[in-house]
mmCIF file of the N, C-alpha and C atoms, coordinates in Angstrom:
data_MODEL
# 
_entry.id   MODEL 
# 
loop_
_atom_site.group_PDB 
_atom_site.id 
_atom_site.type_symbol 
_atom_site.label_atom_id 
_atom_site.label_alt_id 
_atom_site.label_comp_id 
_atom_site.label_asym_id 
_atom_site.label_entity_id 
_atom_site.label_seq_id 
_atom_site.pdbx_PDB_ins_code 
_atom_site.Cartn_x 
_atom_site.Cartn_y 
_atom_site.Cartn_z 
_atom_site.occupancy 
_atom_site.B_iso_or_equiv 
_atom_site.pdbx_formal_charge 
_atom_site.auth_seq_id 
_atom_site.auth_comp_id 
_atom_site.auth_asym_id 
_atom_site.auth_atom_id 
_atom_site.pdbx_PDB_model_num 
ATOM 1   N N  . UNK A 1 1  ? 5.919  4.568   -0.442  1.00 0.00 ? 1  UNK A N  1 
ATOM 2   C CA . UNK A 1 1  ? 5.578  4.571   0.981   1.00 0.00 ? 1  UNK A CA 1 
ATOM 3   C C  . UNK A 1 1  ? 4.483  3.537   1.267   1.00 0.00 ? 1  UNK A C  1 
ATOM 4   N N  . UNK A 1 2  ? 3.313  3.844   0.387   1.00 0.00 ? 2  UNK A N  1 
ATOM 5   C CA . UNK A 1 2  ? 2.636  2.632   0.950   1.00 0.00 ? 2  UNK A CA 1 
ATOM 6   C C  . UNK A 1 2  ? 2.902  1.222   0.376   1.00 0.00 ? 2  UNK A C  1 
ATOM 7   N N  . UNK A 1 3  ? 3.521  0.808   -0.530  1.00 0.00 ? 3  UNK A N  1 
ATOM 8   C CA . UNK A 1 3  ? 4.145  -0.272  -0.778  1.00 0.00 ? 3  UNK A CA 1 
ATOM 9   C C  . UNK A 1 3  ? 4.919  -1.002  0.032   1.00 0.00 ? 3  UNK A C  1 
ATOM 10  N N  . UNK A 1 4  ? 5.350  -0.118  0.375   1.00 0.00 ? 4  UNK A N  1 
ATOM 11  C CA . UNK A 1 4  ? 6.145  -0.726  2.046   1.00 0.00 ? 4  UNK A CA 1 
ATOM 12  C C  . UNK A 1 4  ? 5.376  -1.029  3.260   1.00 0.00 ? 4  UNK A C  1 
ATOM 13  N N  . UNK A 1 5  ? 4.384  -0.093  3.346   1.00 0.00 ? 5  UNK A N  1 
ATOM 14  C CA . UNK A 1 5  ? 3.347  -0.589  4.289   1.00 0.00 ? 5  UNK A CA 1 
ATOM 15  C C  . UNK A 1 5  ? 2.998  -1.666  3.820   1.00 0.00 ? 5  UNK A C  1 
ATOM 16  N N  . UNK A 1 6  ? 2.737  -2.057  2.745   1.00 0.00 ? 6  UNK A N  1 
ATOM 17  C CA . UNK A 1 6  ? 1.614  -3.356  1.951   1.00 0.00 ? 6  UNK A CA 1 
ATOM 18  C C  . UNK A 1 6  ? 2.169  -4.857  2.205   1.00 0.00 ? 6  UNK A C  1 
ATOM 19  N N  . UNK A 1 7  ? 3.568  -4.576  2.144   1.00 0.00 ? 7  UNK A N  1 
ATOM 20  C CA . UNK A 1 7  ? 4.743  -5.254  2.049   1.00 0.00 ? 7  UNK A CA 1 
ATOM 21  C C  . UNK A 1 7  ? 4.682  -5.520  3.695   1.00 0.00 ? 7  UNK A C  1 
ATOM 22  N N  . UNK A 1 8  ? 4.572  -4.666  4.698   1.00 0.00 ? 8  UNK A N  1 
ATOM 23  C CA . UNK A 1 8  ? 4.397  -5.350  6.115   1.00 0.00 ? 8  UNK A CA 1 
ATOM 24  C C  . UNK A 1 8  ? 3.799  -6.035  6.362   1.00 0.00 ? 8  UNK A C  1 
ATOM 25  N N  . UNK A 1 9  ? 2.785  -5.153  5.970   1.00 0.00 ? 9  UNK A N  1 
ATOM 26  C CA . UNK A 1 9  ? 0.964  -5.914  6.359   1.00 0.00 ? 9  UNK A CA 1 
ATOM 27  C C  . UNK A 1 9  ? 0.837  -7.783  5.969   1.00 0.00 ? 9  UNK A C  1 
ATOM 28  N N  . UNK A 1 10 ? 1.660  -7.779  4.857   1.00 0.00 ? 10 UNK A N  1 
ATOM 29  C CA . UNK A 1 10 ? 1.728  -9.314  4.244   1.00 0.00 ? 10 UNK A CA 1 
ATOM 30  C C  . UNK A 1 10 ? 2.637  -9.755  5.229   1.00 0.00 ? 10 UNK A C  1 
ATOM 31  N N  . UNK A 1 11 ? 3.674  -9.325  5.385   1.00 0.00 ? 11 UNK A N  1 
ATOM 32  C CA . UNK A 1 11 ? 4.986  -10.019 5.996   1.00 0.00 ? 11 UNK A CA 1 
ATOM 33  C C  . UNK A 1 11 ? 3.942  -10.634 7.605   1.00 0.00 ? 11 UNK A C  1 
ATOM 34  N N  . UNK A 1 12 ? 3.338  -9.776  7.911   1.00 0.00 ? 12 UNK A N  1 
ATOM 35  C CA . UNK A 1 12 ? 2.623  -9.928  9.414   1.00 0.00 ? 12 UNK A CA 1 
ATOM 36  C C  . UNK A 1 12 ? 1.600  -10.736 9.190   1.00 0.00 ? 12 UNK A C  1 
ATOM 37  N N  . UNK A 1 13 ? 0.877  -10.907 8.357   1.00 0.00 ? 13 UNK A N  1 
ATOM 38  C CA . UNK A 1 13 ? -0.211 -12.061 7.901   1.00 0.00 ? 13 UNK A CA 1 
ATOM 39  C C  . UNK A 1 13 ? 0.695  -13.484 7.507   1.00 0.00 ? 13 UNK A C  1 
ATOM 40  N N  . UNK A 1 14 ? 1.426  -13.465 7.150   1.00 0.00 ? 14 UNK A N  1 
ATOM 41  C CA . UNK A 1 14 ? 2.356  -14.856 7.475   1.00 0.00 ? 14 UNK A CA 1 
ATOM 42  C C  . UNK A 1 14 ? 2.514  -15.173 8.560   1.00 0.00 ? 14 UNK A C  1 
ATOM 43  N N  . UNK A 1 15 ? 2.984  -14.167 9.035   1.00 0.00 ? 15 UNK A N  1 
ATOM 44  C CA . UNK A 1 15 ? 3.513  -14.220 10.842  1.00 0.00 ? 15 UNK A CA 1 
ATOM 45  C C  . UNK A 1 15 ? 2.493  -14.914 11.488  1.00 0.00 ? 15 UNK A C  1 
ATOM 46  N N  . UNK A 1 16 ? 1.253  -14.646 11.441  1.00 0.00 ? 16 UNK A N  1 
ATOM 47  C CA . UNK A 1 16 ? 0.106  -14.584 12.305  1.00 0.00 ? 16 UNK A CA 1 
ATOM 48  C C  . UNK A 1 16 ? -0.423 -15.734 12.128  1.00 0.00 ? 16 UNK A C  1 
ATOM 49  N N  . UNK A 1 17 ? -0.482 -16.585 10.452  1.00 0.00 ? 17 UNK A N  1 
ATOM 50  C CA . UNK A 1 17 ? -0.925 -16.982 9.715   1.00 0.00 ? 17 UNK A CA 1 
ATOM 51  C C  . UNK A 1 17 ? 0.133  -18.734 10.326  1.00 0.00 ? 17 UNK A C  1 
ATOM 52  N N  . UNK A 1 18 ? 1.488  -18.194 10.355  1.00 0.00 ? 18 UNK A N  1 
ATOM 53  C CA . UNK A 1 18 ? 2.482  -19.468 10.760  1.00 0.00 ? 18 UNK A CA 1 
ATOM 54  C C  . UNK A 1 18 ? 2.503  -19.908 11.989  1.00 0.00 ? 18 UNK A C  1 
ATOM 55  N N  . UNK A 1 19 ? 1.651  -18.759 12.983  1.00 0.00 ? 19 UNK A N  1 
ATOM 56  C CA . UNK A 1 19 ? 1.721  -19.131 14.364  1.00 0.00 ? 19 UNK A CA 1 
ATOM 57  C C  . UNK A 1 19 ? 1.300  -20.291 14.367  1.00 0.00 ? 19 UNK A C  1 
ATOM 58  N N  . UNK A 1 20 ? 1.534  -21.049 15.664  1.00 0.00 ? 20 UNK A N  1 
ATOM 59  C CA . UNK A 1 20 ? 0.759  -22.172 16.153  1.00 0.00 ? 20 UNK A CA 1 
ATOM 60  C C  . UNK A 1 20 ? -0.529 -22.030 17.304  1.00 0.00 ? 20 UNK A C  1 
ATOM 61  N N  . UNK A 1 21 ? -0.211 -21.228 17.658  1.00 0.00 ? 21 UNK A N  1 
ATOM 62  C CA . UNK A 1 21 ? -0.932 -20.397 18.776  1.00 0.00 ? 21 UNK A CA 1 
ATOM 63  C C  . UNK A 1 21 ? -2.478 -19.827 18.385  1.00 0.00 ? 21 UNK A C  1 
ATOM 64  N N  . UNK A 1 22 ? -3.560 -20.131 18.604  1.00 0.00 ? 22 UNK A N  1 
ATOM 65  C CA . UNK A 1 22 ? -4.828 -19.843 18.796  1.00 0.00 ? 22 UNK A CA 1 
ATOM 66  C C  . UNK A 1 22 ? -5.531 -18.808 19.440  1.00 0.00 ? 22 UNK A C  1 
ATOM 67  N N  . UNK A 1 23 ? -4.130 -17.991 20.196  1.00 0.00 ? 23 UNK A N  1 
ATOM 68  C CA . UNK A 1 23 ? -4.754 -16.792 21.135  1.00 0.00 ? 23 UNK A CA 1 
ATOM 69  C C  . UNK A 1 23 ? -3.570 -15.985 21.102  1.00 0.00 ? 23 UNK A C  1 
ATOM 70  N N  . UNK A 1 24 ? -3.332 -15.115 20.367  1.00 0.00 ? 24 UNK A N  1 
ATOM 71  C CA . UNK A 1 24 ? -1.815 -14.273 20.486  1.00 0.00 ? 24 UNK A CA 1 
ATOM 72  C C  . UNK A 1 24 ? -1.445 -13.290 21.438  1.00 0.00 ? 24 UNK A C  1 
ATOM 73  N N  . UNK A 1 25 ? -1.011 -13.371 22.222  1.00 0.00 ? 25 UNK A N  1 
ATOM 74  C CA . UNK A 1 25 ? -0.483 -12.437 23.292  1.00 0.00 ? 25 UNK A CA 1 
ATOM 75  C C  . UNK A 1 25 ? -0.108 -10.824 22.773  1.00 0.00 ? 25 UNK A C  1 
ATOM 76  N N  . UNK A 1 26 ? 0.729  -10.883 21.588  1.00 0.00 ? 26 UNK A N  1 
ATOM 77  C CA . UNK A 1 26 ? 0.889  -9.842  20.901  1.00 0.00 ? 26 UNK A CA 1 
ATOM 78  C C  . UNK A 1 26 ? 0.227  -9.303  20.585  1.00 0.00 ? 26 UNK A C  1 
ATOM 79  N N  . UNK A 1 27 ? -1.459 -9.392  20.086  1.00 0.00 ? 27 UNK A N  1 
ATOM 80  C CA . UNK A 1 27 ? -2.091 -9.003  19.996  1.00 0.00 ? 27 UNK A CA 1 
ATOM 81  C C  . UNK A 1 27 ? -3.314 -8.662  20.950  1.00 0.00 ? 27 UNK A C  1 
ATOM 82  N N  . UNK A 1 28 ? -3.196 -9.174  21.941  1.00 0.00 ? 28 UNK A N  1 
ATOM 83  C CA . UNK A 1 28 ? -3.855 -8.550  23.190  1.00 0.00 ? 28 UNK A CA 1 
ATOM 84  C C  . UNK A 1 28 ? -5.071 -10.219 23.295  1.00 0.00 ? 28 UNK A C  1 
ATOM 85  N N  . UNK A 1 29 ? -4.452 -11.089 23.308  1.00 0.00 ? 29 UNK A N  1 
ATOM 86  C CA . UNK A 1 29 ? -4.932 -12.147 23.136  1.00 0.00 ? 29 UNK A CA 1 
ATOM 87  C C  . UNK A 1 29 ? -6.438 -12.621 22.009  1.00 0.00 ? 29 UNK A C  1 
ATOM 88  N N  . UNK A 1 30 ? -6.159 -11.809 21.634  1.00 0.00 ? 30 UNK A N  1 
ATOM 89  C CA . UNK A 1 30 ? -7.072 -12.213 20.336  1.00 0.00 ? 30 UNK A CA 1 
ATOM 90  C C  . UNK A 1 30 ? -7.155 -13.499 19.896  1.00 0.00 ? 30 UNK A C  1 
ATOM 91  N N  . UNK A 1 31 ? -8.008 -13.876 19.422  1.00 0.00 ? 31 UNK A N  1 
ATOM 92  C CA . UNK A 1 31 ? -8.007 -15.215 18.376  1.00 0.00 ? 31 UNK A CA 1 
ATOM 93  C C  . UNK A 1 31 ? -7.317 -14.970 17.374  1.00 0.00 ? 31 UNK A C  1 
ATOM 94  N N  . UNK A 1 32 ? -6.605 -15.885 16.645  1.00 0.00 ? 32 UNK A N  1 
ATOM 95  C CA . UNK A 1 32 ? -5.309 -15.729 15.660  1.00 0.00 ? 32 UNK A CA 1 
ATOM 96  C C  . UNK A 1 32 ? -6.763 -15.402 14.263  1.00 0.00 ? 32 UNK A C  1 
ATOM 97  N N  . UNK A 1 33 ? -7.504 -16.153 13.990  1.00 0.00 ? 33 UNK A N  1 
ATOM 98  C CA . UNK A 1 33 ? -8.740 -16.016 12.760  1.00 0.00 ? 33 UNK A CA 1 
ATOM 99  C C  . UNK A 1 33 ? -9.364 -14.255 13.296  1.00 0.00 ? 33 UNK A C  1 
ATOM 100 N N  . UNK A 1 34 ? -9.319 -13.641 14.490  1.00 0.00 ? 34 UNK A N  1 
ATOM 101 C CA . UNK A 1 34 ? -9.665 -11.857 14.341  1.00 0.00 ? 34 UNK A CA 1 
ATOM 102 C C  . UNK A 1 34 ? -8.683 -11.844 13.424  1.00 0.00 ? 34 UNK A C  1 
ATOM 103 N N  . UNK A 1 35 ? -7.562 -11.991 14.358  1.00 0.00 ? 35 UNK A N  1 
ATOM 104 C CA . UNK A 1 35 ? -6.234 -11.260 13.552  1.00 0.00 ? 35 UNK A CA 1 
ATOM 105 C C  . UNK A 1 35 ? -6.117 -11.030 12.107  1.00 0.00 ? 35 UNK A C  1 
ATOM 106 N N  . UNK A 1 36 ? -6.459 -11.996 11.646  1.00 0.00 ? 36 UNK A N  1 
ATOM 107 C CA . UNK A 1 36 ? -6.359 -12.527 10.306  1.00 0.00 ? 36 UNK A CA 1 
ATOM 108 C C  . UNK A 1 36 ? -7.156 -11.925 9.407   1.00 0.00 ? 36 UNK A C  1 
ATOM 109 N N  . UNK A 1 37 ? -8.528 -11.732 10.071  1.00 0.00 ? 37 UNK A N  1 
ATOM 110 C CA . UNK A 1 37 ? -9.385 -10.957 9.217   1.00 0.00 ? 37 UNK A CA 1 
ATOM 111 C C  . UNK A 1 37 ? -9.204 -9.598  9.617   1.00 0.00 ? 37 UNK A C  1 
ATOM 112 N N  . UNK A 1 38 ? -8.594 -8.684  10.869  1.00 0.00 ? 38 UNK A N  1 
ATOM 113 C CA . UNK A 1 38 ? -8.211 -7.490  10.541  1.00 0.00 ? 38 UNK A CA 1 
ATOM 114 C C  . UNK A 1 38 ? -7.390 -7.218  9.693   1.00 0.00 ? 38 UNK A C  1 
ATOM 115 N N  . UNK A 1 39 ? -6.579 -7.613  9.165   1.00 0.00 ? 39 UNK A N  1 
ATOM 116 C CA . UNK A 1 39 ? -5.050 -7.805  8.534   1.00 0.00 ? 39 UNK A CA 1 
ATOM 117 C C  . UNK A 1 39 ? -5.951 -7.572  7.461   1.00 0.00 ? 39 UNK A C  1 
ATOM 118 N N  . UNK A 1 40 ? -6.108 -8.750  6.601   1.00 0.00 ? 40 UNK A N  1 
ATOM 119 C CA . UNK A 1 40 ? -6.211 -8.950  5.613   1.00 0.00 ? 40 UNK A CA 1 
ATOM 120 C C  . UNK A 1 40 ? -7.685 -8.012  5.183   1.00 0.00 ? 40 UNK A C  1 
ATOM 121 N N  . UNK A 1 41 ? -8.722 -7.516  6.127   1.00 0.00 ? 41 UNK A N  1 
ATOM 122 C CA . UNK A 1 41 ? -9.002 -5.701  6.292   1.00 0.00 ? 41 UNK A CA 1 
ATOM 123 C C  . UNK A 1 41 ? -7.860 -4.655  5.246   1.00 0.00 ? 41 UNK A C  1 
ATOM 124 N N  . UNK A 1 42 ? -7.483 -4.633  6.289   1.00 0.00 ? 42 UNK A N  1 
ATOM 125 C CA . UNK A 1 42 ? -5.864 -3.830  6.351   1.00 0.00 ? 42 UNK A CA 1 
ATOM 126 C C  . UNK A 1 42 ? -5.484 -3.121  4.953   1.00 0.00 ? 42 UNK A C  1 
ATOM 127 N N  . UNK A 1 43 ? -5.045 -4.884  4.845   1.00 0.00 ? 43 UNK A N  1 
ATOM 128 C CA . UNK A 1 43 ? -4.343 -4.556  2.883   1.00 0.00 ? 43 UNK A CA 1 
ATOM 129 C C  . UNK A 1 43 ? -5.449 -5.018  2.095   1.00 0.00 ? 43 UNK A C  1 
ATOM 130 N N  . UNK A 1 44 ? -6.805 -4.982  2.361   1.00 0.00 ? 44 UNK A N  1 
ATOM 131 C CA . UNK A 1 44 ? -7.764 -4.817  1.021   1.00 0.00 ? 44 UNK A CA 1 
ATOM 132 C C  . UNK A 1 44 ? -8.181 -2.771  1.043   1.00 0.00 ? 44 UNK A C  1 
ATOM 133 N N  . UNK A 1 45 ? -8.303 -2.478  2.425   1.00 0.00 ? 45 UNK A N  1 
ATOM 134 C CA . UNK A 1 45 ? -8.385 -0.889  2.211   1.00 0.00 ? 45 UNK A CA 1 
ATOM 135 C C  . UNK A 1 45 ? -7.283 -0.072  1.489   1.00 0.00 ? 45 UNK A C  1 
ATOM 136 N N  . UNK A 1 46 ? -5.829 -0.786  2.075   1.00 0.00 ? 46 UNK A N  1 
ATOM 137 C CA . UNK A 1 46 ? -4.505 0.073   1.607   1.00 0.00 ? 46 UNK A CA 1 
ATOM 138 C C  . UNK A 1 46 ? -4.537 -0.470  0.207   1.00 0.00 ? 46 UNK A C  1 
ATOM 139 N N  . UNK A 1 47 ? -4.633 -1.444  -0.014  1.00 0.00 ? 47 UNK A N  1 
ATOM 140 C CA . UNK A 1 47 ? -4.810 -1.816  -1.946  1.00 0.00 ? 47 UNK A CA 1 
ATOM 141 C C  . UNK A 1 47 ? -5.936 -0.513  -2.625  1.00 0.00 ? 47 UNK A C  1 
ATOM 142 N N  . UNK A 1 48 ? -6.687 -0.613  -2.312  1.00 0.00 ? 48 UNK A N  1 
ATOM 143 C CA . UNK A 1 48 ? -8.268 0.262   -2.799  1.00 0.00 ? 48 UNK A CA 1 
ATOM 144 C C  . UNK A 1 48 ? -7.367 1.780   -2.530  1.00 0.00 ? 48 UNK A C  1 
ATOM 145 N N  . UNK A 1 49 ? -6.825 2.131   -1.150  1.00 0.00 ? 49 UNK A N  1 
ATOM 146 C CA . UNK A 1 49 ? -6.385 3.405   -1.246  1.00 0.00 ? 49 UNK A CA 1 
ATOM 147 C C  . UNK A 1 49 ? -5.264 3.697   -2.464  1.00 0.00 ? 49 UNK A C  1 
ATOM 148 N N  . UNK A 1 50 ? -4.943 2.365   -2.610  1.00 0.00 ? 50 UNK A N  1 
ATOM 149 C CA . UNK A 1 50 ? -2.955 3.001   -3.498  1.00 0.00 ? 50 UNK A CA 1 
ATOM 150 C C  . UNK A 1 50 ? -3.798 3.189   -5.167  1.00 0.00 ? 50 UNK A C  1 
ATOM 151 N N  . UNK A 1 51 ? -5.345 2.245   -5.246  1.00 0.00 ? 51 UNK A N  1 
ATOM 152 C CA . UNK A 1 51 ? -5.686 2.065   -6.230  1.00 0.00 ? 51 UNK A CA 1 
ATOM 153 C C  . UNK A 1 51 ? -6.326 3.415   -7.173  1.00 0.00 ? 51 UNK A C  1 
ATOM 154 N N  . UNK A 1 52 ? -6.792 3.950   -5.876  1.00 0.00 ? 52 UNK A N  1 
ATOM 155 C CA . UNK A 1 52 ? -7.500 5.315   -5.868  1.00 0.00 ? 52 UNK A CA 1 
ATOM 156 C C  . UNK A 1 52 ? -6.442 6.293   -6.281  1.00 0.00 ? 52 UNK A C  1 
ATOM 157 N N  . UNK A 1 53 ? -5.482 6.283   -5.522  1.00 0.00 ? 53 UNK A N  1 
ATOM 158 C CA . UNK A 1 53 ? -4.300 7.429   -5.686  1.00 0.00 ? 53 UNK A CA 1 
ATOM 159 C C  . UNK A 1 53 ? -4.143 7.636   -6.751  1.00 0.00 ? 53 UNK A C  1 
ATOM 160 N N  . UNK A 1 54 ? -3.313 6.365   -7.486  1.00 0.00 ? 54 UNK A N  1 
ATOM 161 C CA . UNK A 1 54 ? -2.949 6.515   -8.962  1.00 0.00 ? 54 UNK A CA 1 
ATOM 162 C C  . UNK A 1 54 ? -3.803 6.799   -10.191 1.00 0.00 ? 54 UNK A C  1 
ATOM 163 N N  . UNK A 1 55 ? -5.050 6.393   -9.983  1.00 0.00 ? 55 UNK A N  1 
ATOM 164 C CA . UNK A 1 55 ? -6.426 6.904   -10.749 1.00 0.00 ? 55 UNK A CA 1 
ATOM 165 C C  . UNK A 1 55 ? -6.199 8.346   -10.874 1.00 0.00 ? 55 UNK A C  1 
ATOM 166 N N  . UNK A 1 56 ? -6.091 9.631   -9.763  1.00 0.00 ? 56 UNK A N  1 
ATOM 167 C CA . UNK A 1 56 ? -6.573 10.529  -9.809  1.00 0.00 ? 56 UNK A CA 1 
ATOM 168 C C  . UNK A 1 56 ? -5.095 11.173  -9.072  1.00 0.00 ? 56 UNK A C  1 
ATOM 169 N N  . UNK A 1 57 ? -4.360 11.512  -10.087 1.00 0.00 ? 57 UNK A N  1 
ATOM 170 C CA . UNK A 1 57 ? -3.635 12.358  -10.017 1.00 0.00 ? 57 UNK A CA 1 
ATOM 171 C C  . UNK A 1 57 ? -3.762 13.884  -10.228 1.00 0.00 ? 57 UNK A C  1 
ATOM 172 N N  . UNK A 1 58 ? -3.306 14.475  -9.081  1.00 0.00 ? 58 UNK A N  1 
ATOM 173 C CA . UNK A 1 58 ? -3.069 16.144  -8.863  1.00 0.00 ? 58 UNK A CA 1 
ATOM 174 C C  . UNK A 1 58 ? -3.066 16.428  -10.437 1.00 0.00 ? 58 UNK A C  1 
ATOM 175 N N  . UNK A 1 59 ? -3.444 18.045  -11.197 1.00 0.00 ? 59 UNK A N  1 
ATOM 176 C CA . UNK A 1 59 ? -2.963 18.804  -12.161 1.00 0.00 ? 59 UNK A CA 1 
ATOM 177 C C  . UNK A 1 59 ? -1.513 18.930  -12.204 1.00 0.00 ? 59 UNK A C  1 
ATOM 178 N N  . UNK A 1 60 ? -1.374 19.363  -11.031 1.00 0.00 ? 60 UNK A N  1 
ATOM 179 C CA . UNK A 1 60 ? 0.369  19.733  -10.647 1.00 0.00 ? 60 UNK A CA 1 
ATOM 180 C C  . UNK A 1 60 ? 1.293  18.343  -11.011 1.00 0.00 ? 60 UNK A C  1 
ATOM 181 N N  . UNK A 1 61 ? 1.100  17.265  -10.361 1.00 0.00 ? 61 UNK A N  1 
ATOM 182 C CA . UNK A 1 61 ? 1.631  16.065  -10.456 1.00 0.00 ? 61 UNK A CA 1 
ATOM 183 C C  . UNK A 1 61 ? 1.477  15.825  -12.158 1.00 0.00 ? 61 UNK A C  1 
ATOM 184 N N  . UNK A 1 62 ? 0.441  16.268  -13.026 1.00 0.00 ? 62 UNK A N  1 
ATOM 185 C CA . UNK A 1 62 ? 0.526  15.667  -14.614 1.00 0.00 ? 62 UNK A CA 1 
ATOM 186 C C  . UNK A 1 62 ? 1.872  16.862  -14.562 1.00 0.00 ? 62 UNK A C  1 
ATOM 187 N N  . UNK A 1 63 ? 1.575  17.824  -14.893 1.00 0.00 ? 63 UNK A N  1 
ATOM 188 C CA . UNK A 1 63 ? 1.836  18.940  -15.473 1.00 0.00 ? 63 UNK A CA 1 
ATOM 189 C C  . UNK A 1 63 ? 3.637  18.753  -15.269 1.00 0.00 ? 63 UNK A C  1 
ATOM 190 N N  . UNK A 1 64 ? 4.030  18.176  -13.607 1.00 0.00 ? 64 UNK A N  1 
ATOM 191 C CA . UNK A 1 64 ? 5.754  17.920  -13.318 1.00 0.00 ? 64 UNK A CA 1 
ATOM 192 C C  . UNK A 1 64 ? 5.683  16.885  -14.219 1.00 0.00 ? 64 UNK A C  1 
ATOM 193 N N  . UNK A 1 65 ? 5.005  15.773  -14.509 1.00 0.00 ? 65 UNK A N  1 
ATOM 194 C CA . UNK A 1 65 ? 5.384  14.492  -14.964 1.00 0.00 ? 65 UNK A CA 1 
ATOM 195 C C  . UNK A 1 65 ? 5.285  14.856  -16.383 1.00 0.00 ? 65 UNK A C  1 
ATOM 196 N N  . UNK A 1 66 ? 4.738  15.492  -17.597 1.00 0.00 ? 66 UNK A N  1 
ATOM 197 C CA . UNK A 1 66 ? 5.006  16.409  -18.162 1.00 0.00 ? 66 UNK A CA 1 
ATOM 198 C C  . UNK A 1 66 ? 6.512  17.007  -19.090 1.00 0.00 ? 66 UNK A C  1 
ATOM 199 N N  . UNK A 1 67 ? 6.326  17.836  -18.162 1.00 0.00 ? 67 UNK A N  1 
ATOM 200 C CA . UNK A 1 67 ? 7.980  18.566  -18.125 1.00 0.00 ? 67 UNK A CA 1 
ATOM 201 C C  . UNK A 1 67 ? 9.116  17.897  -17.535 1.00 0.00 ? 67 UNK A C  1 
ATOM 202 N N  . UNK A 1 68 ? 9.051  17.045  -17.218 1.00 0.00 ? 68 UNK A N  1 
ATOM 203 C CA . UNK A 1 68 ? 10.239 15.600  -16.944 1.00 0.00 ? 68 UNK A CA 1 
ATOM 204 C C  . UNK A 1 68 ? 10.036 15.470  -18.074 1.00 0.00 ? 68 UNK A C  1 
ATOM 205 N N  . UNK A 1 69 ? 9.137  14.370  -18.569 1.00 0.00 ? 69 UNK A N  1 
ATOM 206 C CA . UNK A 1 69 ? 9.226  13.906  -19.879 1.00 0.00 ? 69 UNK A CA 1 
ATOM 207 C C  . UNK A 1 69 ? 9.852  14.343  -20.935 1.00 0.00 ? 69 UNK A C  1 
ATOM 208 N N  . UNK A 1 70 ? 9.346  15.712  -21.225 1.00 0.00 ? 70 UNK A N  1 
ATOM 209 C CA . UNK A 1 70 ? 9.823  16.815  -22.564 1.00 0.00 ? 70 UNK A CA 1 
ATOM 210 C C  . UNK A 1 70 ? 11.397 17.039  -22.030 1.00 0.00 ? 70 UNK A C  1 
ATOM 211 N N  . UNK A 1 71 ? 12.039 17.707  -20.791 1.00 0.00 ? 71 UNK A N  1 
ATOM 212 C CA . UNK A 1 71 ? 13.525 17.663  -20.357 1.00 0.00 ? 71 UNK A CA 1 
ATOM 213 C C  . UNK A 1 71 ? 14.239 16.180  -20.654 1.00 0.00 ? 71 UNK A C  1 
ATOM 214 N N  . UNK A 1 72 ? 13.770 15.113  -20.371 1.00 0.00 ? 72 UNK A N  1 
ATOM 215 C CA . UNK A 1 72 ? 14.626 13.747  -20.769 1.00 0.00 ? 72 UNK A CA 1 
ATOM 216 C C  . UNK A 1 72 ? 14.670 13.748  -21.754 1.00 0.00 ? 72 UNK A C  1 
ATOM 217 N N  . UNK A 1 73 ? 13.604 13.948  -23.167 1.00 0.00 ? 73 UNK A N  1 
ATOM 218 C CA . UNK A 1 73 ? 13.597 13.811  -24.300 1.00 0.00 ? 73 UNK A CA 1 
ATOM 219 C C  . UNK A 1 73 ? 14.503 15.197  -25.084 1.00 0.00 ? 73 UNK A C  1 
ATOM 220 N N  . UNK A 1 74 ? 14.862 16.225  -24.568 1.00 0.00 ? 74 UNK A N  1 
ATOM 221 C CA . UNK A 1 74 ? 15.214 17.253  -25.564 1.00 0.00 ? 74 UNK A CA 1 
ATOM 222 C C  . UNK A 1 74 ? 14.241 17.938  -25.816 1.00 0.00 ? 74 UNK A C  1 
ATOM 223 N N  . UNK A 1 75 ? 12.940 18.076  -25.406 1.00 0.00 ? 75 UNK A N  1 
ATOM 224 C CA . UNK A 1 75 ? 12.224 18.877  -26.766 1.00 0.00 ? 75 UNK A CA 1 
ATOM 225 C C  . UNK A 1 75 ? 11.671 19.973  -25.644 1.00 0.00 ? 75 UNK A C  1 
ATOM 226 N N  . UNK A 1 76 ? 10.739 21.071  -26.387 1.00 0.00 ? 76 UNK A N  1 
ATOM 227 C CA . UNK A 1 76 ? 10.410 21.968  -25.411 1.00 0.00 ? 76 UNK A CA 1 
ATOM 228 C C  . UNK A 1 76 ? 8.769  21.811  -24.914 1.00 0.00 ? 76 UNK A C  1 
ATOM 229 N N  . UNK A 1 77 ? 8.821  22.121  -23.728 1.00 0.00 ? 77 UNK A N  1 
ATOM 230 C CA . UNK A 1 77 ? 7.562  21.524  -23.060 1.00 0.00 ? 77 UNK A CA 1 
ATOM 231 C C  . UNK A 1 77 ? 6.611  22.465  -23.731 1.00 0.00 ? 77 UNK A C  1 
ATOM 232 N N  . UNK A 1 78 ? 6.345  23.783  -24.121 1.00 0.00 ? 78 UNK A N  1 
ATOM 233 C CA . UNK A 1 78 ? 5.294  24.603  -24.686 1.00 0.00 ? 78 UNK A CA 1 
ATOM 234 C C  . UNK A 1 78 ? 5.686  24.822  -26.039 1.00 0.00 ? 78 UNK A C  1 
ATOM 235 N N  . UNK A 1 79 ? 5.050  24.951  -27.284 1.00 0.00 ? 79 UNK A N  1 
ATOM 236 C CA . UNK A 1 79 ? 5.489  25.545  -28.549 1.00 0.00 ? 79 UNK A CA 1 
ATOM 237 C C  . UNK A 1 79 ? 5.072  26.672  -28.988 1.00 0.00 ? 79 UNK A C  1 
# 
């Protein structure tokens, strides 16, 4: 999910980035250099958030990832 967000956020920093335009309408006439530095805001927080996530995984989340493991392999998850 947020990979796909991350994946916008870039796609739209090109966008913004290829304009020719100095004042974007789309954006409520902003200067294209705000834009640019909200954006690129944007996906340094959503990077730091996705970075955080995967650091600190739920008990529950080890414990399924776990018992996947031991079910793909054959063996039994407790002895």
């Amino acid at each position: 999910m947020m990979n796909k967000e991350l994946e916008e956020l870039y796609a739209e920093l090109e966008k913004v980035k290829s304009s020719n335009d100095e004042y974007l309408p789309e954006y409520g006439y902003s200067t294209k250099d705000e834009i640019v530095q909200l954006i690129e805001e944007d996906i340094k927080d959503l990077e730091e958030e996705m970075n955080n996530s995967e650091c600190f995984c739920s008990d529950d989340e080890i414990e399924m990832e776990r018992t996947s493991l031991c079910m793909s392999l054959g063996i039994s998850r407790y002895c």
